[in-house]
C-alpha positions in Angstrom: -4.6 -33.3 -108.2 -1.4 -31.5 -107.3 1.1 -33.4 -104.4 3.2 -31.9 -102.0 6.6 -33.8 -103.4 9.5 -32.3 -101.7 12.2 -31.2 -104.4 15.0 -32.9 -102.6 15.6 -35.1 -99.5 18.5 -34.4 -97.5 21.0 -37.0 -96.5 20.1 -37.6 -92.3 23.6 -36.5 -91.5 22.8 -32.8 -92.3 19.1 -32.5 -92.0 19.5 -31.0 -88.7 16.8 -33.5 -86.9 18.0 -36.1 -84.4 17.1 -39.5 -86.5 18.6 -41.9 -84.5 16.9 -40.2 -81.2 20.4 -40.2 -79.4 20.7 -36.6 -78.7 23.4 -35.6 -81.3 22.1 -34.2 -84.3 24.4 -34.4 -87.7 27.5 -34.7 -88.5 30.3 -34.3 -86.7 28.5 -34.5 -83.4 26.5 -37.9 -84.6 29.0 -40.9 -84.2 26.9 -42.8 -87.1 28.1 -40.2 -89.5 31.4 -40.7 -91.2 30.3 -37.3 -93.5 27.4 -34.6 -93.9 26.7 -37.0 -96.7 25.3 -40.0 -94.9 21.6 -41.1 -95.2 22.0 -42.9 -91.5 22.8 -41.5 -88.1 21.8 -45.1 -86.8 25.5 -46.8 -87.7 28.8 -45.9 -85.7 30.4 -45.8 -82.8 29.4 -44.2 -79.1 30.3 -40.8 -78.5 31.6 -39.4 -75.2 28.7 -37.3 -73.7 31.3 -35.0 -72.2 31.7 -33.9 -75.8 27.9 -33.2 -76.7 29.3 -30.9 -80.1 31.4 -33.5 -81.7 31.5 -37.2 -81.5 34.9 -38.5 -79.8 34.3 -42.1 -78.6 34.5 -43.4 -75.8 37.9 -44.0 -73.7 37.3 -47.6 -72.9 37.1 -47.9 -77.1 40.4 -45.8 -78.2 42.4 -45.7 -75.3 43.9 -42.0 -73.7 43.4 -39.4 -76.7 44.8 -35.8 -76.9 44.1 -32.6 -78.8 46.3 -33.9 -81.8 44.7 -36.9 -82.1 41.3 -35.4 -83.1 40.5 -33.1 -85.7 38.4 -30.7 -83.8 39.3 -27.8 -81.9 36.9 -25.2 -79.7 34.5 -27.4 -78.9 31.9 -27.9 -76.3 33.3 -29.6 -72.8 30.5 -30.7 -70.2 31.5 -31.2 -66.9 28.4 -32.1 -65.0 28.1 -36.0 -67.0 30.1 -38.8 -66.2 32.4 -39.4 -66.7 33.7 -35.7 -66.8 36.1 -34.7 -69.3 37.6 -38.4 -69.9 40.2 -37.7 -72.5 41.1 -34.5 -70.5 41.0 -32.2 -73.9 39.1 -29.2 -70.9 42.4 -28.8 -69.0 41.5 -25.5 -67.7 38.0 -26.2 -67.1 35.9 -23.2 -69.2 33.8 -25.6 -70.8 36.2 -25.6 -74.2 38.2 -28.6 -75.5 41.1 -28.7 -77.6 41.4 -24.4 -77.5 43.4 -23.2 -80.6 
């Protein structure tokens, strides 16, 4: 009898499914993943759904952050959540955070 056995499993933090069902998918935009390497999406901190490409968390966690304290630049800004833009990284308001 021959099985289907897949050849290799993929870590959840770069399978590019939504594991933990909280609408980010992989890392960097999943807050449980501290690298493309992790087999859970389920641990970590909340994201900022202003921020839906990359997980910064949330101001009432870290306080006021700006561009230099994250490691991300160009990235997805939504204005229609709340709260909008918290950490203020859209200053110009095109929908792009932290523009290099």
């Amino acid at each position: 009898m021959v099985r289907d056995v897949p050849l290799a499993v993929l870590p959840q933090c770069r399978d590019g499914a939504d594991n933990d069902a909280n609408a980010r998918v992989d890392y960097p935009a999943d807050g449980g993943c501290a690298s493309a390497e992790d087999e859970s999406e389920a641990r970590g901190p909340a994201c900022e759904p202003s921020y839906p490409t990359v997980c910064i968390r949330l101001k009432s966690e870290v306080g006021d952050l700006n561009c230099a304290n994250v490691p991300f630049t160009n990235f997805t800004v939504r204005h229609n959540v709340v709260p909008d833009d918290p950490h203020v990284f859209d200053g110009n308001r095109d929908g792009v955070g932290c523009e290099a």
